[in-house]
N, C-alpha and C positions, 0 to 999 in steps of 0.2 A: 179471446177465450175460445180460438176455435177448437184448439184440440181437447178442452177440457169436459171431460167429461158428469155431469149432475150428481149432488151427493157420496163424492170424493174429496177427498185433501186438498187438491188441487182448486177446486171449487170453492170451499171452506176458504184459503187461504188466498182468493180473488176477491173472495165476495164478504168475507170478517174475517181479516187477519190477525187482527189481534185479541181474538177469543180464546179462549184457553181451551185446548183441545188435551193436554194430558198432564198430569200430576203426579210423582214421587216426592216423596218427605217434603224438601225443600225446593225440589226442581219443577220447572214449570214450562211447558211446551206452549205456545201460540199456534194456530192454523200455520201462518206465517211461518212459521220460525221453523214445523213439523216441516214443511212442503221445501224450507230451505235445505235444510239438513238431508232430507228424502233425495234433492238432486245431489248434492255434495256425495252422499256413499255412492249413489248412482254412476257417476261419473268416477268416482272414486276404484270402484270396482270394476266397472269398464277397461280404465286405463292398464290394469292388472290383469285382463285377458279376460272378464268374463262377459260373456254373450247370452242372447235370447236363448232358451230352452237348456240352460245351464241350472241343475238342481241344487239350490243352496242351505244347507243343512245350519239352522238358528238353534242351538244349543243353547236357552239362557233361562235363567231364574223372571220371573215378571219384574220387568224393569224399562223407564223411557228409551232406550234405545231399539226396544224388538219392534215398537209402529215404526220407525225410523228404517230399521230393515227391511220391516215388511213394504213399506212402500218405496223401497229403492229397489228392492227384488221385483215391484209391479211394472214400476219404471221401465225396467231393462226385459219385462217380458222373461220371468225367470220364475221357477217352482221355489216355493218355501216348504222344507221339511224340515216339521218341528221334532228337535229329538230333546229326550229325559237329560238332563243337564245330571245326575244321577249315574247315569251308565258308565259303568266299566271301558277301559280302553276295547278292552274283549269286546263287549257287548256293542262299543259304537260303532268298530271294525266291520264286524257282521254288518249294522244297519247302512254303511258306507258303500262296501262293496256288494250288497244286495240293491241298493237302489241306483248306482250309478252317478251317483251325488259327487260332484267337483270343488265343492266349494262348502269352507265347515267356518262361519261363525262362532263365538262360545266366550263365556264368562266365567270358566274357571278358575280359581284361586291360585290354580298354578297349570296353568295351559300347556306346559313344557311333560306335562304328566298325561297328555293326550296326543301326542307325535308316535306313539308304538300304534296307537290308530289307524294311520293314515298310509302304513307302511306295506309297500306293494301296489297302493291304489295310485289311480292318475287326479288326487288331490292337485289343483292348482293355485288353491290358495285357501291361507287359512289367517283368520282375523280372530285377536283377540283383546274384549272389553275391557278394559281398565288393569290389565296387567299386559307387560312385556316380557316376552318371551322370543328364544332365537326359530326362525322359520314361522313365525308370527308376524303379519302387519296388525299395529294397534288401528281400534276403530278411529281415535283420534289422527291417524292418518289419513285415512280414509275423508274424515270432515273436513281437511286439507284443503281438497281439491275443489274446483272453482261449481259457481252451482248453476253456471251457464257453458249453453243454452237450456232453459228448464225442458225437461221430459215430464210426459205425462204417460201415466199407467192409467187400467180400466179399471180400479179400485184392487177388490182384495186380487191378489194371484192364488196362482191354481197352488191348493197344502196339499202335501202327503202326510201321513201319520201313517204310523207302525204300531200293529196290535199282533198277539200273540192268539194263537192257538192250540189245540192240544198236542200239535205236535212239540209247542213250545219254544219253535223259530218264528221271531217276529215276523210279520206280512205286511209288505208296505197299501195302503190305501189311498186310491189319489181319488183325487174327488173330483166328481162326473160334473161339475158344475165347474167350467173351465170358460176364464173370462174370452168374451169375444165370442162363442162357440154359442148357436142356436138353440133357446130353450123351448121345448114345447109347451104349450097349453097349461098340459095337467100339472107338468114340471114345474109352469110358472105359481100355478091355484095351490101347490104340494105348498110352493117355498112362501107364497105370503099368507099361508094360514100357519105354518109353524113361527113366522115370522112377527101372526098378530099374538101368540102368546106370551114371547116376549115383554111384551105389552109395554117398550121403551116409547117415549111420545120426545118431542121434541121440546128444549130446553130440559130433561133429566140430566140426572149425574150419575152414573154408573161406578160402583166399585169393584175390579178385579180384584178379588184372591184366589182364582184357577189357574191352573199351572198352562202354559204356549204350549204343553207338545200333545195336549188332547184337542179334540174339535172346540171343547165351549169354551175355551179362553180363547183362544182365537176369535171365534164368531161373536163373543161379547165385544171384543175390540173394535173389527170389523162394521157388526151393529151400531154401537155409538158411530163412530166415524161418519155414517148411512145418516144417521139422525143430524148431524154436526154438533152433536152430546160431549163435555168431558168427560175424560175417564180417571180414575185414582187409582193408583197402583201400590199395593202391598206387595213387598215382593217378598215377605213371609208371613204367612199368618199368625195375628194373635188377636187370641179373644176381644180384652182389652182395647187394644189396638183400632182393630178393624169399630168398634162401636162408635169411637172417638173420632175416627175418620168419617164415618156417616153424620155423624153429630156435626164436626166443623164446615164438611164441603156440602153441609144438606145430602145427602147423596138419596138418590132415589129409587133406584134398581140394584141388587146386588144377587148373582148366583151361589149358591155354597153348597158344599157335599154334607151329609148327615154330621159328619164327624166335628165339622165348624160350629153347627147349631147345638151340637152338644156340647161343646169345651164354651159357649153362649150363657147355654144356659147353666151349666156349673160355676159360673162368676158369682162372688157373693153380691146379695141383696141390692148394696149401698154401691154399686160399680154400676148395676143395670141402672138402675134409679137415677143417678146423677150423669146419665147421659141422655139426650134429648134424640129419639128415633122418628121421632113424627114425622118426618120426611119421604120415610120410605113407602111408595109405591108400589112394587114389583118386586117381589122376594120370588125364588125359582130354589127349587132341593130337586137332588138325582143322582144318577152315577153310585148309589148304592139304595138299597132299601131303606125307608124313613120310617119307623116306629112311630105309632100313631100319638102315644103318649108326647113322641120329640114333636109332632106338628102341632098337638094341643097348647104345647108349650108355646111356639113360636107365635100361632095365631095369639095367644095370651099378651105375650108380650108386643109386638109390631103390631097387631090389632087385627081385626075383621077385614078381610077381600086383597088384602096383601098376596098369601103363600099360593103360590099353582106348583103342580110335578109335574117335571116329560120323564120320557123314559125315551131312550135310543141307543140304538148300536154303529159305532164308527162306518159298518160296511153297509147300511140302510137308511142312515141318519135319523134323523127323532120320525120317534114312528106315535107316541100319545101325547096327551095333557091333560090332569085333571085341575080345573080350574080353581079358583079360592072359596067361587059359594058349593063346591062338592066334596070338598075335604071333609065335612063331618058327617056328610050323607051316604060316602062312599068309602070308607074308612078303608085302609090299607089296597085301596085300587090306586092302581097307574092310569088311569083316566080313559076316554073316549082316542079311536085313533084319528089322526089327523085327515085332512082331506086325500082323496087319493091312495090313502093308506088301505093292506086289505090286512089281517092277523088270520091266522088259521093255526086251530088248535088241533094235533095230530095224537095217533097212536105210535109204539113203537114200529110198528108196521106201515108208516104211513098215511093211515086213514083220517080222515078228518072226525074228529068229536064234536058232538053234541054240547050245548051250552051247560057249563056248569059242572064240566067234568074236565079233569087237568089233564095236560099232556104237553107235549114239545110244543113250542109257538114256530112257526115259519112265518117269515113279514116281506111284503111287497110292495117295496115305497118307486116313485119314478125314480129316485137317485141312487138304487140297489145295486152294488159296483156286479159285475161280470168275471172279475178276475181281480186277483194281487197287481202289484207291479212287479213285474218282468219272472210274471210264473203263468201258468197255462191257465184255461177256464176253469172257474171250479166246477168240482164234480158235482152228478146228483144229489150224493148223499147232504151238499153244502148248499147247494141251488139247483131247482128244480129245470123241467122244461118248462113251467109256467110262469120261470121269475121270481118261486117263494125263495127266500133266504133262511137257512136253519142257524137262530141265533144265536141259540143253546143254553136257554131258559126254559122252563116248566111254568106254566101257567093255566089260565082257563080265561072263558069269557060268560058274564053272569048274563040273565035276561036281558039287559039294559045294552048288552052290548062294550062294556065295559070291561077293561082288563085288569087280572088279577094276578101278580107273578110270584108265586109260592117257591120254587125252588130253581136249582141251575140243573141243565142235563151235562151239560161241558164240568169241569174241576174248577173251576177259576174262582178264585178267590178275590173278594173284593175288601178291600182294608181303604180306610178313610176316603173312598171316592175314586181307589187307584187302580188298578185291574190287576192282578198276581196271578202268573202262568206256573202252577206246582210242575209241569212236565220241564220248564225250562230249572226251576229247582234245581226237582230231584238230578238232571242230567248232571249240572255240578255238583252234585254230594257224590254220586256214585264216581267221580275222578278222584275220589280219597282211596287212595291204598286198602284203607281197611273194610269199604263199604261195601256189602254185597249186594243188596237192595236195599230200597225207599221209597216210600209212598209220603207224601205230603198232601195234606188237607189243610182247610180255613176250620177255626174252634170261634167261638165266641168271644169278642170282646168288647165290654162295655162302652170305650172310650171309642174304637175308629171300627163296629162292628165286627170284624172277624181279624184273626193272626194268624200265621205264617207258624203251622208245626209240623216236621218232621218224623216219622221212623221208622227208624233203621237199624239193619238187619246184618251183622257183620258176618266176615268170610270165616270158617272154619280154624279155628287156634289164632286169632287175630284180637286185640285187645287195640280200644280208643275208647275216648274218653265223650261226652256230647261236648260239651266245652270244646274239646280240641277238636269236632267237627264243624260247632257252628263257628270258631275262628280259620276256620279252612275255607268257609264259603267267600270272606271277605274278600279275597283278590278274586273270586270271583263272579259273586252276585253287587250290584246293588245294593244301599244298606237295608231298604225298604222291602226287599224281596228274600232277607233271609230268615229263617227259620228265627222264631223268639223264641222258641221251646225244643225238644229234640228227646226222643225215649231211642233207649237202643232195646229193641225187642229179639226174643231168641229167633219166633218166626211171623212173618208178615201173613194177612191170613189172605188164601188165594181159594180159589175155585177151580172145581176140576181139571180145569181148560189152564189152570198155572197164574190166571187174571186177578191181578191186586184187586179184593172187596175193599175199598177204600169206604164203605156206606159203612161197614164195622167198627172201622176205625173212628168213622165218625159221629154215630149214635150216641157214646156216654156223655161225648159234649153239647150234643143238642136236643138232648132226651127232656120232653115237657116243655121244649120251646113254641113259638106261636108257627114259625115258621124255619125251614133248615139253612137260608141266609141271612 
C-alpha cells in the first residue's frame, strides 16, 4: 500500500472493498469495483495519447460513471473540467478553445451533434457514454483495457469550472487547491472549518441531486469519497423520487437548491407522510436565496438541527454558514463567515460601510483565485490590492457580524440554483435580423425563484414576432437560458449617457417584494 494514499478510493478499496461506494437506480459500485474500473479508463485513456496535465472536459448528467472519470483523470495526473452537458455546440466550442481542454468526455443522446464542437481545435479524443458515434471512443471501450499495473491518484484532481460575467464570455476557474501543491496554515484552518459544516460523519449516506459542472456536486462527491460514505445518484431530479431514495438507502446528508425544497414541499400530504425521512442528518440550501417561509417549511418537515446555509462564489469558495439552531433567530441571514474569511461591505466609491448599512460585498477567502484561466489578472475594479474579490452582490452586515444579502449589483439572474448571464442572452437576440436592442432581466417566479425575460426593441420599419424571437434563441442559447417571456417594446428606457435603466424594467415585477432576488 505504499503508493496509496489515506481517505482515497484506492484506500477504500484496500482496506473495504466490497462496501458500496456508489448507487444509481439499479447499479451498484463497490470500493473495489470503483478503483477497478478507475484504472481500466486510466490506462484506457493513456493508451489513446492522453498524458499528465492534459485538460479533460466531463460533459455528463449525475451518473456512476463521472467518480469513474474523475478518478481516472486523478490517476493520470490530469484537470477535470466540468462543463453544462446543456450547452450548445456554440457554446462548448468557446469553452474548448478558451481553456485548452484535449480531451471531451459527454453523454449525450446523440454525441454526433457535438463534433461542430471540436472543429479547429487540437481535440484528441473524444469519449462517448452509452451511445456510438463516428470519431467517438465508447466508454465501454475504454473499460476494455487491462487494469494493470494499478495507478494511484492523490484523491480529487485539480476542477475548472466556467462561470460567466457581465461581460457574458464564460471565465474558466481552476482551483487554487491543486493536489500535491503546499497548503498553508490558514488555507488548511479556511478548508476544514468549511468542511465541519458539512457536517458528513462517517458511515452517512449522501444523496446527489447537484449538477458535476458546479463546485457542490463535485465536492459532495469528493466529500463522501473523504469520509469512505456511499453516495446515491439521481441523475434527474424529482420530488417524489428523491424522498423515496432517502427513505430506502437511509440517506443522511443531502444538498439542494431552493427550487428542490419547493417542488418538496408542493407534494400532496399522503406522498410526505408515507415516506420515512428520519434519517436525515445534514440537509444544506444555497445557490439562490431561501424564503424564510421555504426553511420553516423544511425544518417542519425533516425536523429541528437538520437545515444549515453557505453561501459562496466559484472565484472565493464558500465564504458563510448559518447553522441549524440560527435559522429562526437570524432569519433571512446567510450566516457568520467562515474561518479566515474577511466580508467588507463597500460604497459605490469604494469605502467601507458601517454595520447595517448595504452596499457591494468584496470577500477574501485564502483560496480567492488571481486570475481566469489563460486571461490576465484581474483588474481593480474585480480584486483589489488587498485581495477583496468584488462578488457582485448587495448586502450588509448586522451587529452580530452576520450577513445579509439583499440584492445583486452584477444582472445575473438566478433560476432554480443555476446562474443566467442576461449579457450573454441579450448578445444572441441581438444576432436576429430584426433586433435593435435588449435588455434582459430575472422577474419572479414562484417555482425556481426568478425567469429569464427579455425586451426588445426592433430596427426602424422591421416586423417580428416574440415567438419567432424566443424560437430564434434555440440554436443558440441553452434551453435553460432562454427568455420564458419576451415584450417587444417601442423604446428601451436609457439614461442620458444611452445606459439601459434595466432597474425600470425591473420594478413592476418586484414592487412590494421582501427582497429584489
Amino acid at each position: 500500500m505504499s503508493g496509496i494514499q489515506p481517505n482515497t478510493v484506492e484506500h477504500w478499496a484496500a482496506t473495504r472493498p466490497d462496501a458500496i461506494a456508489f448507487i444509481e437506480g439499479d447499479r451498484r459500485l463497490t470500493w473495489a469495483e470503483l478503483d477497478d474500473a478507475a484504472n481500466r479508463v486510466a490506462h484506457g485513456l493513456a493508451a489513446r495519447g492522453v498524458v499528465a496535465g492534459d485538460i479533460v472536459v466531463v460533459r455528463t448528467q449525475i451518473r456512476i460513471e463521472w467518480p469513474i472519470l474523475s478518478e481516472a483523470i486523478s490517476k493520470l495526473g490530469c484537470s477535470l473540467l466540468g462543463l453544462n452537458w446543456r450547452l450548445t455546440p456554440t457554446e462548448t466550442q468557446y469553452v474548448l478553445s478558451n481553456s485548452g481542454a484535449t480531451v471531451v468526455a459527454c453523454d449525450d443522446e446523440d454525441p454526433a451533434a457535438l463534433t461542430p464542437a471540436f472543429s479547429g481545435l487540437p481535440i484528441k479524443l473524444a469519449v462517448s457514454i452509452g451511445k456510438q458515434a463516428p470519431g467517438f471512443v465508447t466508454f465501454d471501450d475504454l473499460l476494455r483495457a487491462s487494469a494493470e499495473p494499478p495507478l494511484f491518484g492523490r484523491g480529487r484532481p485539480p476542477l475548472i469550472l466556467y462561470t460567466s460575467g457581465t461581460t457574458g464570455l464564460p471565465k474558466g476557474v481552476v482551483s487554487v487547491l491543486q493536489p500535491g501543491v503546499q497548503i498553508d496554515a490558514r488555507t488548511n484552518e479556511y478548508l476544514a472549518d468549511v468542511a465541519q459544516t458539512r457536517r458528513g460523519q462517517p458511515g452517512g449516506v449522501s444523496l446527489l441531486t447537484l449538477p458535476l459542472h458546479h463546485g457542490a456536486g463535485p465536492s459532495q462527491i469528493w466529500g463522501a469519497i473523504q469520509l469512505g460514505n456511499p453516495t446515491v445518484l439521481m441523475r434527474r431530479f424529482d420530488p417524489e423520487g428523491a424522498l423515496r431514495l432517502i427513505d430506502r438507502h437511509r440517506v443522511s446528508n443531502w444538498v439542494g437548491v431552493p427550487t428542490m425544497y419547493k417542488r418538496l414541499a408542493a407534494l400532496p400530504r399522503a406522498v410526505l407522510d408515507g415516506c420515512d425521512v428520519s434519517s436525515i442528518r445534514s440537509l444544506s440550501v444555497g445557490a439562490a436565496p431561501v424564503p424564510y417561509e421555504l426553511k420553516k417549511w423544511i425544518i417542519g418537515y425533516f425536523g429541528e438541527g437538520c437545515l444549515g446555509e453557505g453561501y459562496g462564489a466559484t472565484e472565493v469558495g464558500m465564504i458563510s454558514f448559518l447553522p441549524p439552531d440560527m435559522q429562526e433567530k437570524k432569519p433571512g441571514s446567510s450566516g457568520l463567515p467562515h474561518k479566515h474569511v474577511e466580508i467588507s461591505i463597500r460604497d459605490a466609491a469604494g469605502c467601507e460601510l458601517p454595520r447595517n448599512q448595504s452596499g457591494e460585498i468584496w470577500i477574501r477567502t485564502p483560496v480567492t483565485i488571481r486570475s481566469y484561466l489563460n486571461a490576465k489578472p484581474l483588474a481593480p475594479d474585480t480584486l483589489d490590492a488587498d485581495g477583496f474579490f468584488r462578488v457582485g452582490d448587495v448586502g450588509k452586515l448586522d451587529d452580530d457580524g452576520y450577513l445579509f444579502i439583499t440584492d445583486r449589483a452584477k444582472d445575473m439572474i438566478i433560476a432554480g440554483g443555476v446562474n443566467i448571464y442576461p449579457a450573454e442572452i441579450e448578445a444572441a437576440i441581438l444576432r436576429h435580423p430584426d433586433v435593435q436592442d435588449v435588455a434582459v432581466i430575472g422577474i419572479p417566479d414562484d417555482e425556481f425563484g426568478e425567469q429569464v425575460k427579455a425586451f426588445c426593441e426592433l430596427k426602424p420599419g422591421h416586423r417580428a414576432s416574440e415567438s419567432a424571437i424566443i424560437d430564434f434563441c434555440r440554436e443558440h442559447l441553452a434551453s435553460y437560458k432562454r427568455p420564458k417571456s419576451l415584450s417587444i417594446v417601442d423604446e428601451l428606457p436609457r439614461n442620458t449617457m444611452g445606459k439601459l435603466l434595466k432597474r425600470e424594467l425591473r420594478e413592476p415585477y418586484w414592487k412590494g417584494r421582501e427582497r429584489n432576488v
